[in-house]
Backbone as JSON, one array per atom type, in Angstrom:
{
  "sequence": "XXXXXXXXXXXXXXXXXXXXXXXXXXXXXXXXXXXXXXXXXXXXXXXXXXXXXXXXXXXXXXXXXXXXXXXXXXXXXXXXXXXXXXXXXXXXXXXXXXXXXXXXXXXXXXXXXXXXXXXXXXXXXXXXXXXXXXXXXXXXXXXXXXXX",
  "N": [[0.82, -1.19, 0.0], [2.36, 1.09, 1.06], [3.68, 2.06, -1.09], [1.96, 2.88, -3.18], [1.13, 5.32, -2.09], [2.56, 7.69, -2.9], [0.97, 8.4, -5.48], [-1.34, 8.76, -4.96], [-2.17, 11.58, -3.93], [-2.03, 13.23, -5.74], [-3.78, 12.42, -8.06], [-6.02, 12.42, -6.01], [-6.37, 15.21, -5.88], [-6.71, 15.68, -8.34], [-9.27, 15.03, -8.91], [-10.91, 16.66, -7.14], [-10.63, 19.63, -7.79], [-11.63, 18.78, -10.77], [-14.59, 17.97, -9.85], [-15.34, 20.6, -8.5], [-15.23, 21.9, -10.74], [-17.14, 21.15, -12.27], [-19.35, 22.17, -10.85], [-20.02, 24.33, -11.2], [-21.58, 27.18, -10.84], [-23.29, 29.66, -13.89], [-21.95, 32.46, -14.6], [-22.98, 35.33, -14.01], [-22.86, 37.94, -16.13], [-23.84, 41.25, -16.27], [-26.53, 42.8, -14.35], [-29.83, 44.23, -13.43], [-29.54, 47.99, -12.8], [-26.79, 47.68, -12.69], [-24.99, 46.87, -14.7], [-25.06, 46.61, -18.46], [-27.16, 45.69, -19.91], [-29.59, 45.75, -18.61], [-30.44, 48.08, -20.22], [-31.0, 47.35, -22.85], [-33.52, 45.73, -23.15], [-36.42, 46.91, -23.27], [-39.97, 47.59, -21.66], [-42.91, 46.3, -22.96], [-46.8, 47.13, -23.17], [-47.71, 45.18, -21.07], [-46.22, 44.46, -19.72], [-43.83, 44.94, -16.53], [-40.61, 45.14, -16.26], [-38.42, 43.52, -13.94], [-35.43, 42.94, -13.3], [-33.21, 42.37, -15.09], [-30.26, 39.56, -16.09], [-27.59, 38.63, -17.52], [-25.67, 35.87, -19.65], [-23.99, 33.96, -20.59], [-24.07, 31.6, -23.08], [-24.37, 27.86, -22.14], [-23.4, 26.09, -24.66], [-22.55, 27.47, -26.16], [-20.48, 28.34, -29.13], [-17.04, 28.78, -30.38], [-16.21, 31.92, -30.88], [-18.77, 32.74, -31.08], [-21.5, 34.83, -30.96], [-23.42, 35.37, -28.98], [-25.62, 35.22, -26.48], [-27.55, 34.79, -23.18], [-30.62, 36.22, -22.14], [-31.88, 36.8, -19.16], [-34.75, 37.51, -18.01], [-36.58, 39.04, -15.68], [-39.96, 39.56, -14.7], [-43.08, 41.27, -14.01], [-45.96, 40.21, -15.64], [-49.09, 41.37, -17.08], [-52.19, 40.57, -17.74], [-53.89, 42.02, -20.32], [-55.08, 40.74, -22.42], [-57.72, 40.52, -23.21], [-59.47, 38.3, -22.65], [-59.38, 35.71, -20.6], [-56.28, 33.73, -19.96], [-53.71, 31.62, -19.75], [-51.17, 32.21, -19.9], [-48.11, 31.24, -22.55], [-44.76, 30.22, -22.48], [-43.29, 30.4, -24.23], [-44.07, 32.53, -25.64], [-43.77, 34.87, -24.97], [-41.93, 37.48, -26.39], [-38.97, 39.09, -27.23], [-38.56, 41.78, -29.46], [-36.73, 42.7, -31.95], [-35.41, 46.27, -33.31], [-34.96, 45.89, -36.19], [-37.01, 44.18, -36.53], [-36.47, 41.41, -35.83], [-37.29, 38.7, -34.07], [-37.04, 36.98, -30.85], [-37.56, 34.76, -28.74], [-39.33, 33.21, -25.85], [-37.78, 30.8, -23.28], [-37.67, 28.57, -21.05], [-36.28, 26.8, -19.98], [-33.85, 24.07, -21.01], [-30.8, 24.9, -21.52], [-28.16, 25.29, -19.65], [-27.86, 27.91, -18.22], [-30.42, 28.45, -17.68], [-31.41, 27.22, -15.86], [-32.94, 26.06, -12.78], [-35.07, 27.35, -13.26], [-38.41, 28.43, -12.9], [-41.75, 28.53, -13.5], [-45.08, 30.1, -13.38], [-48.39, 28.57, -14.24], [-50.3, 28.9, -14.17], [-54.34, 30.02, -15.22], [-54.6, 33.29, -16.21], [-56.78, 35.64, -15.28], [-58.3, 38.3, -17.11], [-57.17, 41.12, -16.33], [-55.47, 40.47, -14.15], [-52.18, 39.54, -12.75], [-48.82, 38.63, -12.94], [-45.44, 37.63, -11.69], [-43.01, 36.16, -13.77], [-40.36, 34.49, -14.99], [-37.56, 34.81, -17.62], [-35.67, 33.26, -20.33], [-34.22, 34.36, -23.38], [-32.3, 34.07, -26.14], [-30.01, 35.93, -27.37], [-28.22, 37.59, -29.99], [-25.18, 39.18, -28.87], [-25.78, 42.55, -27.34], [-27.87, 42.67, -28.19], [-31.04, 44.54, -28.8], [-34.12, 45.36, -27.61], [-37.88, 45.18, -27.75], [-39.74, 44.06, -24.89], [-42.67, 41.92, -24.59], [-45.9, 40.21, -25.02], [-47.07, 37.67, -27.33], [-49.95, 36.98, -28.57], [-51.22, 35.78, -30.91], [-50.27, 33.52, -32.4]],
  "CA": [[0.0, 0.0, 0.0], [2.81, 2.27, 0.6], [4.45, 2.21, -2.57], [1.05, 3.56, -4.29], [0.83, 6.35, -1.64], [2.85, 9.13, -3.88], [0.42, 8.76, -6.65], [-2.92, 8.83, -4.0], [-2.46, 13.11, -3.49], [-2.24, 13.99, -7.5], [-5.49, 11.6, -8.05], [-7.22, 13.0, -5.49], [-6.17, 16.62, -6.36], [-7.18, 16.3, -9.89], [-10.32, 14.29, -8.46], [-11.3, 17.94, -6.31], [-10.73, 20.18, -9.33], [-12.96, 18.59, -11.49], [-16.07, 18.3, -8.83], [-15.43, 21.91, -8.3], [-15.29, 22.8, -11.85], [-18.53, 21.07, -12.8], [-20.31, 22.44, -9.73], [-19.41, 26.0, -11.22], [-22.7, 28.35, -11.53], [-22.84, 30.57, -14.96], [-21.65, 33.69, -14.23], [-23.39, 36.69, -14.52], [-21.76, 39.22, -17.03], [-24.41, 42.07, -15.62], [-27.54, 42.84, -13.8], [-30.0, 45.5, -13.87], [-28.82, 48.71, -12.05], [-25.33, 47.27, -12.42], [-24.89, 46.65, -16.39], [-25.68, 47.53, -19.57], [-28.01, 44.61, -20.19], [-31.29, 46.32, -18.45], [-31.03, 49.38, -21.21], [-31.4, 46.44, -24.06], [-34.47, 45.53, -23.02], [-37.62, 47.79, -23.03], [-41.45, 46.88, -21.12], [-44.26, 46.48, -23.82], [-47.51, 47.74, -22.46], [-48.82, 45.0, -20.41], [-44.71, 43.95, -18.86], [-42.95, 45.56, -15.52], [-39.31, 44.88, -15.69], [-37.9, 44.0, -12.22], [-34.4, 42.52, -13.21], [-32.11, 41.57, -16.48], [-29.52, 39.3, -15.92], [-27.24, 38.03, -19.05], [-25.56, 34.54, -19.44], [-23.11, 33.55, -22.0], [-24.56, 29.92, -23.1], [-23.15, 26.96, -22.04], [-22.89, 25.76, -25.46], [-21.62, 28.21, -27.17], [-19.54, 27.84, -29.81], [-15.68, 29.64, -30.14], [-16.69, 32.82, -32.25], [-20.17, 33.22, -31.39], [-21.73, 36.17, -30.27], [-24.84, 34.66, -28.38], [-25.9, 35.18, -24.94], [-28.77, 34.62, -23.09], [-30.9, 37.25, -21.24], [-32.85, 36.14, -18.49], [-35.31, 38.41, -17.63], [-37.7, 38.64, -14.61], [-41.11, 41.12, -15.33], [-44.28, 41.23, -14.35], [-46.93, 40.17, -16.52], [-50.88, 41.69, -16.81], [-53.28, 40.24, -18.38], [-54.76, 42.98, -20.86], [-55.38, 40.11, -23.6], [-59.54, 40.66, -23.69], [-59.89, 37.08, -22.42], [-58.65, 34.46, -19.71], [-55.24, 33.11, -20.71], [-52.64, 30.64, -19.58], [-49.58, 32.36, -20.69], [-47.43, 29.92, -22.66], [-43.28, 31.25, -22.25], [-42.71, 30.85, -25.75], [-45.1, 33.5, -26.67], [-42.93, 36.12, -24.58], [-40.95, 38.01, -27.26], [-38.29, 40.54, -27.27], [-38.4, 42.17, -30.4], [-35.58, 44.38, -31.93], [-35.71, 47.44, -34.21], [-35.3, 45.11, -37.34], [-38.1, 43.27, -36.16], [-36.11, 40.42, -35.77], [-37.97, 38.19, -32.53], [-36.46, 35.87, -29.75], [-38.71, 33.66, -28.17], [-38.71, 32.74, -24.49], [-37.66, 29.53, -22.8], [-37.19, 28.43, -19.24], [-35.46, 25.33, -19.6], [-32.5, 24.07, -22.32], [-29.26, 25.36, -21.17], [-27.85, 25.72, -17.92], [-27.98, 29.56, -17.92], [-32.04, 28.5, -17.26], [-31.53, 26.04, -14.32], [-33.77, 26.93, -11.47], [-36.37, 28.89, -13.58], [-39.87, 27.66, -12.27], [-43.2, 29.99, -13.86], [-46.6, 30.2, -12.87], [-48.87, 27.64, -15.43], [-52.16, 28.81, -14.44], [-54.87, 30.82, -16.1], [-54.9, 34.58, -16.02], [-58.19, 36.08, -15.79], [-58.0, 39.83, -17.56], [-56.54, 42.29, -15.11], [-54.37, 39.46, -13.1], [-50.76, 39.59, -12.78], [-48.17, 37.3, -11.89], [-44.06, 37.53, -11.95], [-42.15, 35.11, -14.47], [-39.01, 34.69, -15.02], [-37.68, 34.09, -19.19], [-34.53, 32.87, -20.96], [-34.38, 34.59, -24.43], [-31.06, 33.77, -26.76], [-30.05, 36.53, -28.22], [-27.28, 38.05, -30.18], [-24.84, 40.4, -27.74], [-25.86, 43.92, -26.82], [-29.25, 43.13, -28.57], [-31.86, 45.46, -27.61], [-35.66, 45.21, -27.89], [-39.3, 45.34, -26.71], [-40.66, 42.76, -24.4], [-43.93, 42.09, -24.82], [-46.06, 39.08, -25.14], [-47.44, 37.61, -28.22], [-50.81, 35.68, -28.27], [-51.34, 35.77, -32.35], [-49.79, 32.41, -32.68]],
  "C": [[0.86, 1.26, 0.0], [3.18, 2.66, -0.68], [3.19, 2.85, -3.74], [0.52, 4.87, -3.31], [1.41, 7.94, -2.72], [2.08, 9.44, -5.15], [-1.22, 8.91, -5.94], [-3.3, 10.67, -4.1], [-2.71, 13.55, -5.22], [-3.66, 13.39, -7.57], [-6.69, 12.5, -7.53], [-7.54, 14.69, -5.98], [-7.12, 16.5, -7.42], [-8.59, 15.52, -9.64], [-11.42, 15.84, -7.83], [-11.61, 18.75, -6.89], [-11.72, 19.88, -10.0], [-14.07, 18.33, -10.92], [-16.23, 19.91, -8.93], [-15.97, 22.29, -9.53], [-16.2, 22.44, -12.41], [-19.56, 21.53, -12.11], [-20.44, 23.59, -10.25], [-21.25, 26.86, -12.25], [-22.55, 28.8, -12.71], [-23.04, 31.81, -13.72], [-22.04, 34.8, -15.02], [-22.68, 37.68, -15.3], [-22.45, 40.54, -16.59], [-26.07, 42.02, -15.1], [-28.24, 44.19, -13.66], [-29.66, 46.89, -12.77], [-27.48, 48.62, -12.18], [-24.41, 47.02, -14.14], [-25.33, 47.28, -17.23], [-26.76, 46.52, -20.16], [-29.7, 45.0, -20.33], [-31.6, 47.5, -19.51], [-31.8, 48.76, -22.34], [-32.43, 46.06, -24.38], [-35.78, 46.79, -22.49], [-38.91, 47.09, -22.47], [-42.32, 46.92, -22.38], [-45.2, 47.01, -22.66], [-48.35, 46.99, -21.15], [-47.39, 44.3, -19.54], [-44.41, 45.15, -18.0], [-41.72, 44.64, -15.6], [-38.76, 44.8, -15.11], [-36.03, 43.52, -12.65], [-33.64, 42.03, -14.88], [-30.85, 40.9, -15.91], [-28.7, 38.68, -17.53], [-26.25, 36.93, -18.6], [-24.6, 34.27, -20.57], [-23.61, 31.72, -21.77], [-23.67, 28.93, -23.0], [-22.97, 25.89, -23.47], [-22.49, 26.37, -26.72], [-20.71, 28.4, -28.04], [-18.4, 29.07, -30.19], [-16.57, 30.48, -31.27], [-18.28, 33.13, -32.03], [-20.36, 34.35, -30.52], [-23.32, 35.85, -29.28], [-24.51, 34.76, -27.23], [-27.43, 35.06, -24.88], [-29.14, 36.26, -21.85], [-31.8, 37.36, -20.46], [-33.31, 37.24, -17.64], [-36.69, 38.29, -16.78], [-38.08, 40.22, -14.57], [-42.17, 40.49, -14.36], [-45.21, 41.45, -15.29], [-48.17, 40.33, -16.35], [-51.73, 41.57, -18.01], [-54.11, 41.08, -18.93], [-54.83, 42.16, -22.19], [-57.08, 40.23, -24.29], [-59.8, 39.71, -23.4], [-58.76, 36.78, -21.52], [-57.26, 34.24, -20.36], [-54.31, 32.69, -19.96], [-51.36, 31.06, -20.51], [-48.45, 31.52, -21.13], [-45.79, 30.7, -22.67], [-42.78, 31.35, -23.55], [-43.07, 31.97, -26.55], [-44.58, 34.98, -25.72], [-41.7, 36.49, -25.59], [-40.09, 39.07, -26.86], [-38.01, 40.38, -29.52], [-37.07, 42.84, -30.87], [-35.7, 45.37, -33.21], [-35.44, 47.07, -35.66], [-36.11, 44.25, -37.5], [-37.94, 41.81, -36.23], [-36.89, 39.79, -34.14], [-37.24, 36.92, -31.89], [-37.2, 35.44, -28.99], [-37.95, 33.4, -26.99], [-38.55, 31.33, -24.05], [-37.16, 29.52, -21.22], [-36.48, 27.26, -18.84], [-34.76, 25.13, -21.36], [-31.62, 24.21, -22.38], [-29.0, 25.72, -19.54], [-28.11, 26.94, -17.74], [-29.69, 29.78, -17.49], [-32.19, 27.58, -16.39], [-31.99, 26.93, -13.59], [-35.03, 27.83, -11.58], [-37.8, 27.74, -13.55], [-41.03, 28.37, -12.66], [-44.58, 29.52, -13.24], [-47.47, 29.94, -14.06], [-50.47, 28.13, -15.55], [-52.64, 29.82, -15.02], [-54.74, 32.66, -14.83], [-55.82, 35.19, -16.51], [-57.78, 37.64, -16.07], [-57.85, 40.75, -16.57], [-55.67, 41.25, -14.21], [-53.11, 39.67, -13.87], [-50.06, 38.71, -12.36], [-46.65, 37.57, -12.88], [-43.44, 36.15, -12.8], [-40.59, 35.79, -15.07], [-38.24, 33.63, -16.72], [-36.18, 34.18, -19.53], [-34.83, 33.97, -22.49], [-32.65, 34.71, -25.13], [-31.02, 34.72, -27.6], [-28.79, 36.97, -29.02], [-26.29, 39.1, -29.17], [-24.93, 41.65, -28.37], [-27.17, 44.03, -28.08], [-29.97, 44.55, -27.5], [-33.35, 45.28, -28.59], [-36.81, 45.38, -26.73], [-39.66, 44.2, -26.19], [-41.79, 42.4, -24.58], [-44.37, 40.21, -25.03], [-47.21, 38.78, -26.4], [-48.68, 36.85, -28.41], [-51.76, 35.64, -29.93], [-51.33, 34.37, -32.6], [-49.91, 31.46, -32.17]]
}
């Protein structure tokens, strides 16, 4: 047993390291008040904006310009009817009217995001929290889309 003790501390070392380094949160690049992230994003008329955070994706490929921009609003029900908000139908628009669709699950940078499934009767509100992949230092309108 001794004779395999000098190779037991490297092992474990490089055993410690890699736990750590898969345990490893994404890291915020900014937040709102604190970045330039919250300017990018504008409220449509029926969104309150409480927070932007941005995300560089964890599969990102060398050369890309993609981030994510996970954004927590309040949403009010001024659709003219009941509705079960679906997260895909939360858009940010941008001034080429290009659109990014929301998601809450798909990439690590959306671990932990949990929404509220039930119906919203016209004038109800309720906080969610949305992934949207966008190009960096997009900027657009939030808003939610119920066309489609």
């Amino acid at each position: 047993m001794n004779r395999y003790r000098p190779f037991l501390a490297p092992i474990f070392a490089v055993c410690v390291v890699a736990l750590l380094a898969g345990c490893k949160e994404p890291q915020s690049a900014s937040e709102t008040g604190a970045g330039s992230a919250a300017g990018f994003v504008k409220p449509g008329t029926d969104i309150v904006i409480k927070q932007v955070r941005t995300f560089v994706p964890s599969d990102a490929i060398a050369g890309s310009n993609d981030e994510y921009y996970v954004v927590t609003f309040t949403f009010t029900n001024n659709q003219g009817a009941s509705l079960a908000p679906r997260i895909d139908h939360f858009v940010i628009q941008d001034l080429d009217n290009r659109r990014y669709f929301g998601a809450d699950s798909g990439n690590v940078s959306l671990v932990g995001i949990s929404n509220y499934t039930g119906v919203l009767k016209v004038g109800d509100s309720h906080d969610y929290t949305v992934g949207f992949r966008v190009p960096s230092n997009a900027s657009g309108t939030l808003f939610y889309d119920n066309t489609f």
